[in-house]
Every structure is written in structure tokens, then in C-alpha cells.
C-alpha positions as CSV (number, residue, x, y, z in Angstrom):
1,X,64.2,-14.3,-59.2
2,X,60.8,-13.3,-60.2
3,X,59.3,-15.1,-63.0
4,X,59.1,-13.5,-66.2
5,X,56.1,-13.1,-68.4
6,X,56.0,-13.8,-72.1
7,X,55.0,-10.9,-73.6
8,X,55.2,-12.1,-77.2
9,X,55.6,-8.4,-78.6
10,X,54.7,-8.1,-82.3
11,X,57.6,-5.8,-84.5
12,X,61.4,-5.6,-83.9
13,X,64.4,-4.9,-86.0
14,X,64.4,-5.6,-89.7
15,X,66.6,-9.0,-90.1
16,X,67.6,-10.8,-93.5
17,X,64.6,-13.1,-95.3
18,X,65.1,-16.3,-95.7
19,X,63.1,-18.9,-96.8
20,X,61.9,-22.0,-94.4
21,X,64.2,-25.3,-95.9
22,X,62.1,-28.8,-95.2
23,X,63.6,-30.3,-92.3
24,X,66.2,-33.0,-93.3
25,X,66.7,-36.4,-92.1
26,X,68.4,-37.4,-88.4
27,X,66.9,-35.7,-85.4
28,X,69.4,-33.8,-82.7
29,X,69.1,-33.8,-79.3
30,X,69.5,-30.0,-78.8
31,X,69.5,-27.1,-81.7
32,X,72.1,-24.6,-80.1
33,X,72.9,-21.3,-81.3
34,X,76.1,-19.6,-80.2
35,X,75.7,-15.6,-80.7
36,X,79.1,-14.5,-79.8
37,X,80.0,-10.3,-79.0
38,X,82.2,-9.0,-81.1
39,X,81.3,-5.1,-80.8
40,X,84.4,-3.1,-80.4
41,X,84.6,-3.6,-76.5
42,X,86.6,-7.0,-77.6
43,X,89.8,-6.5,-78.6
44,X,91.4,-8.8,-81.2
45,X,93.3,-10.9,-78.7
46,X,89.6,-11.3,-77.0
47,X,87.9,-12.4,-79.9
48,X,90.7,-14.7,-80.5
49,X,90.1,-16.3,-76.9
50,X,86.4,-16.2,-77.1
51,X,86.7,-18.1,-80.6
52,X,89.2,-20.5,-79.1
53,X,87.0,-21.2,-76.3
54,X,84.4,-22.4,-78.5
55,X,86.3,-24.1,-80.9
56,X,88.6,-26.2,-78.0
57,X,85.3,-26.9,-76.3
58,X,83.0,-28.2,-79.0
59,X,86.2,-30.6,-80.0
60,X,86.8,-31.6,-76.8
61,X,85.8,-35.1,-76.0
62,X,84.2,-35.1,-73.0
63,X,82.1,-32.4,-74.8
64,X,81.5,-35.2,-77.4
65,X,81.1,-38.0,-75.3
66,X,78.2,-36.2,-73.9
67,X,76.8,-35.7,-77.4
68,X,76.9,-39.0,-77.9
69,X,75.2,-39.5,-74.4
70,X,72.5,-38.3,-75.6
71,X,69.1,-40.1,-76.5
72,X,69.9,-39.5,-80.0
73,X,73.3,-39.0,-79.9
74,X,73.3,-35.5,-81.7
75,X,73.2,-32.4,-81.7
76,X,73.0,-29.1,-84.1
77,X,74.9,-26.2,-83.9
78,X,75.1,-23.0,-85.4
79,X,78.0,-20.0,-85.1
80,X,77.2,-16.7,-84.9
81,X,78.5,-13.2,-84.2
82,X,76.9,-10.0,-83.3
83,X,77.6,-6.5,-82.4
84,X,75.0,-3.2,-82.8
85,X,71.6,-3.3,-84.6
86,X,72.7,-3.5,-87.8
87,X,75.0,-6.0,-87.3
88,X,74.3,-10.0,-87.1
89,X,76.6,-12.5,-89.1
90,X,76.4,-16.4,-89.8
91,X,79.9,-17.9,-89.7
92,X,79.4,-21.2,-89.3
93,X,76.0,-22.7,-90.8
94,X,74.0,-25.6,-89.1
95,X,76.2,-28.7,-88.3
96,X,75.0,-31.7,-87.3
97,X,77.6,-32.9,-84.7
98,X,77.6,-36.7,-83.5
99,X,80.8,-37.9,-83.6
100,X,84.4,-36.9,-82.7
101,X,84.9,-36.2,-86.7
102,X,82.3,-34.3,-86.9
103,X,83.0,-32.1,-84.2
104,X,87.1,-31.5,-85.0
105,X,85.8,-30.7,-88.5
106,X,83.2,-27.6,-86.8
107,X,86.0,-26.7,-84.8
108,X,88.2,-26.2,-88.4
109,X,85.7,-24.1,-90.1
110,X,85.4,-22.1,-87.1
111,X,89.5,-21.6,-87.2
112,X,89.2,-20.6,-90.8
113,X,86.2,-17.9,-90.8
114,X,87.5,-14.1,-91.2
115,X,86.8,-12.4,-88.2
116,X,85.2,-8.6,-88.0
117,X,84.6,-6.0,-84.9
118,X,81.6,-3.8,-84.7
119,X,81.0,-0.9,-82.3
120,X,78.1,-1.2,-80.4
121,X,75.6,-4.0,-78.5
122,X,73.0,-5.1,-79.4
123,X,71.3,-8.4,-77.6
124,X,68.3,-7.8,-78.7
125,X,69.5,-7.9,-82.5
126,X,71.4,-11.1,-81.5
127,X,68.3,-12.7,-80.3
128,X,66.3,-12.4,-82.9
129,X,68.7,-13.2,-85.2
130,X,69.2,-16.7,-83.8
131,X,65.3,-17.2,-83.3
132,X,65.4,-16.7,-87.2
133,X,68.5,-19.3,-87.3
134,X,66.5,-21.1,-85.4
135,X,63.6,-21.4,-87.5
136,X,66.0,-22.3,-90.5
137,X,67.3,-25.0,-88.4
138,X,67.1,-28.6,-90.7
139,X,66.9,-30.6,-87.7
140,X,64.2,-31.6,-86.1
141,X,65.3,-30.9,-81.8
142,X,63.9,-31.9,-79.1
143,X,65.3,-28.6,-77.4
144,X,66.1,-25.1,-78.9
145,X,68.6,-22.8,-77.1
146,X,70.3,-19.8,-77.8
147,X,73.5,-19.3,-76.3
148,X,74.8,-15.4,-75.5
149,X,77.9,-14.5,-74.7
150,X,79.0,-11.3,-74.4
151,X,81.1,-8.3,-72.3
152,X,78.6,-5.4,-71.9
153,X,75.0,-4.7,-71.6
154,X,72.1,-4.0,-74.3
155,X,73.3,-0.2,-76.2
156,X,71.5,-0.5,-79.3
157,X,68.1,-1.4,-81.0
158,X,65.3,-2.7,-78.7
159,X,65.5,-3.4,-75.3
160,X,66.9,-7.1,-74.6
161,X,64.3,-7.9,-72.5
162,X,61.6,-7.7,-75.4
163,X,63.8,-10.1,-77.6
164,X,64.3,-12.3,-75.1
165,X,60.4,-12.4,-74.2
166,X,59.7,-13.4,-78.0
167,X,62.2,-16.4,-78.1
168,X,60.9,-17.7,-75.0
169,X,57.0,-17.3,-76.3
170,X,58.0,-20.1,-79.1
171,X,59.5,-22.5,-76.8
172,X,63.3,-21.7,-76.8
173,X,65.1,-21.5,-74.0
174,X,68.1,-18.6,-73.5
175,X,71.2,-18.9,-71.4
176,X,74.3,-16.4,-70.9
177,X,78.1,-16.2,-70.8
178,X,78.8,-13.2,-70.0
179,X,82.0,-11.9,-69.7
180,X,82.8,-10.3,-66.6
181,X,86.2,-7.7,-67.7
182,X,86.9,-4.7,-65.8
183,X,86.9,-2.2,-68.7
184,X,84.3,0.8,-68.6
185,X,81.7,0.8,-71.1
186,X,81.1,4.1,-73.2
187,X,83.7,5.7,-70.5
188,X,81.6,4.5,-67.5
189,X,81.2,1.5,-65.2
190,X,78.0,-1.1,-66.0
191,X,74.9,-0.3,-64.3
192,X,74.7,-3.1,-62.7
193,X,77.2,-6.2,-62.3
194,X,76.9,-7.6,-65.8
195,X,75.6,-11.2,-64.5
196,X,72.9,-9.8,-63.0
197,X,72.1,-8.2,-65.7
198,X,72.3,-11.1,-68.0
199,X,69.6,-13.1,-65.2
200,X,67.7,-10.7,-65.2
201,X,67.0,-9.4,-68.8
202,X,68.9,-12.1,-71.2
203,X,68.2,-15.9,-70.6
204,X,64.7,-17.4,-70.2
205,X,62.5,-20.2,-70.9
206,X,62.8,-23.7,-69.8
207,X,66.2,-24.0,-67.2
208,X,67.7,-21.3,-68.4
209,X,71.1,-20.3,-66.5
210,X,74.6,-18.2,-66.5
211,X,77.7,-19.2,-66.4
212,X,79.6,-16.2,-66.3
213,X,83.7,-15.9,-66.9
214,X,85.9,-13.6,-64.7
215,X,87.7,-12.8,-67.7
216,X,88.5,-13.6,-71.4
217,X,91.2,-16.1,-70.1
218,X,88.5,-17.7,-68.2
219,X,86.3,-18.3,-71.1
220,X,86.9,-21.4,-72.8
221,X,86.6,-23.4,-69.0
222,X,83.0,-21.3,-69.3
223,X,82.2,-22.6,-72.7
224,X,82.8,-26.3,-71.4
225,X,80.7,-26.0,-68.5
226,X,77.9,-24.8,-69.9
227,X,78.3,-26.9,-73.3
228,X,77.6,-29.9,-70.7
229,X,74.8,-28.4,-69.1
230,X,73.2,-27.5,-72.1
231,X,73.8,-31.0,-74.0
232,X,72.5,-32.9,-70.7
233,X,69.3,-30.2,-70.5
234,X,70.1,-30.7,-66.6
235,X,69.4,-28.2,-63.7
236,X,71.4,-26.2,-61.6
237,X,72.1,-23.1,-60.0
238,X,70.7,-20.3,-61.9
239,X,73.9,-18.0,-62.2
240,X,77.7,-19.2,-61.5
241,X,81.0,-17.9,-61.6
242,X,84.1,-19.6,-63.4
């Protein structure tokens, strides 16, 4: 795959104003944002899975012990979901998760938070919502990565390509889960097969990678594998199917 530049591009889509926090106490391993499609191309019994996925994998305990495996034994994580341009949602705010309590009580909130479907896509919106997230991270990380998952290609706001191109320009590193269903999008077959499209215009930076599931019933085995990969910061083949 040809190596991308960082084009740093000035501009972008409005997002919400926040102020910078000071960063608190107990450095994390890895800052990890998980921007999670819900445009209206997932159904309700997909969002369900995709939210299950993350919720059984972030509680399981291997995915803990690995934490904990860590050089400091923690990491940060914040929930998100996404859908067009004008759409970008914090569900869960930053955790700090270093211990099996700490992650079955992310995995509770998570259960609890009202869910919402929005037509449209829009990676690019994603992206630069979580490199704001990012920067309102109270951690201090040693790694920052956004994590995209998602069933269809960039249909709204910027191209992905320039989000993706900014996030990587301030050091984070992007990987994809996307989600590989059969269904048409807009009434017409993907351009392209949607992993490629995710290696090619969605993750970057520093060992950046998809996993990509078959299906939403393939998802949550997804989320674990590449909840690992990213915890462990480790390298491997660029794209992979589960």
C-alpha cells in the first residue's frame, strides 16, 4: 500500500467547543476512541450487536488481563457514535479502565445509554470528532487511536481521506472495523469492497490496521481481536477478515 502523506489540511466541519480540562492524575497506556456507525444502514437489531460487541469485549477478561499487561496497566476509553455531518454523539465519557471492576462498570453504562439512528455517513465527521475527544482526553497516553467501525463508505461532509490526514498529522493513529453486509448502499452496491476502502482512505498513522467482520454476527469476535492488537500496540497484517 502506498504510503500516505500528511496533508494537515486547515478548515473542516463545524464541531461542538469545548474547553481543554488539565490533564488528571494516572497515565494510560493507550487513549482509544470507539466512533461506532449508527446511520440508518444499521438496523436496530445491528446496533444492538455492534453495542454488544463492544460492551462483551471491553468486559472480557482476557481483554483485561491485557490491560493490565500493560506497562502502566491502563488504559482510557471513550464511546462514541456517528452518522451524517451533522451528527457526532458522546455516550460514554472518558474511562479510565485498569481493573476487571472498572471495566464491567464501562460495559454497564454502555448497556444503559439510549440509542439513536441517523441517515447518512459521515467518516470524516467521525474523525474529527474523536481528534477533538481526543484532545479533551484527561489522561496523559502514551498512544492515541481512534477506532472506526462502520457498514458503508464516506456519503457526507468532507472527504474521509482529509480527516483522516489531519488525525494522523498530530500523532494519532487510525484503525477500522468495518462491517462487511451484503446490503446496497443508496440502492447500489459499494464502489469498491468496503475493506479496501477502509485501507485505503480510513486508518493511518503509526501501525494502523483492519480487522473487518463478515457480518454484524461477526462483530463482537472483531471487536476482541482488535481490542488486543490495539492494547498490545503490536504489528500485523495490515487488513484481516473475521
Amino acid at each position: 500500500m502506498r504510503r500516505r502523506t500528511l496533508l494537515g489540511a486547515a478548515g473542516g466541519v463545524a464541531l461542538t467547543s469545548y474547553s481543554r480540562p488539565g490533564r488528571a492524575d494516572g497515565p494510560v497506556d493507550v487513549a482509544l476512541v470507539l466512533a461506532v456507525d449508527v446511520s440508518r444502514s444499521v438496523d436496530e437489531d445491528e446496533a444492538r450487536l455492534q453495542r454488544e460487541g463492544y460492551r462483551a469485549a471491553v468486559s472480557d477478561s482476557r481483554i483485561v488481563e491485557a490491560i493490565r499487561g500493560g506497562m502502566l496497566g491502563s488504559i482510557a476509553v471513550a464511546y462514541t457514535e456517528w452518522a451524517g455531518i451533522e451528527y457526532q454523539r458522546l455516550v460514554v465519557p472518558w474511562t479510565r479502565i485498569g481493573s476487571q471492576r472498572d471495566a464491567d462498570v464501562w460495559a454497564e453504562a454502555l448497556t444503559q445509554a439510549p440509542r439513536a439512528s441517523l441517515s447518512w455517513t459521515s467518516i470524516s465527521g467521525a474523525i474529527d470528532h474523536a481528534r477533538q475527544m481526543m484532545d479533551q482526553c484527561p489522561h496523559e497516553a502514551t498512544r492515541k487511536v481512534i477506532d472506526i467501525s462502520g457498514d458503508g463508505v464516506n456519503n457526507s461532509g468532507p472527504p474521509a481521506e482529509q480527516a483522516r490526514d489531519r488525525a494522523v498529522a498530530e500523532g494519532i493513529t487510525i484503525n477500522g472495523l468495518p462491517i462487511l453486509n451484503d446490503r446496497p448502499i443508496l440502492g447500489a452496491p459499494p464502489p469498491i469492497p468496503l475493506d479496501v476502502y477502509f485501507r485505503d482512505s480510513v486508518i493511518g498513522g503509526n501501525g494502523a490496521f483492519v480487522i473487518a467482520a463478515e457480518d454484524f454476527d461477526a462483530f463482537g469476535n472483531a471487536v476482541r481481536r482488535k481490542l488486543i492488537r490495539e492494547i498490545a500496540g503490536v504489528g500485523g497484517p495490515l487488513v484481516t477478515r473475521v
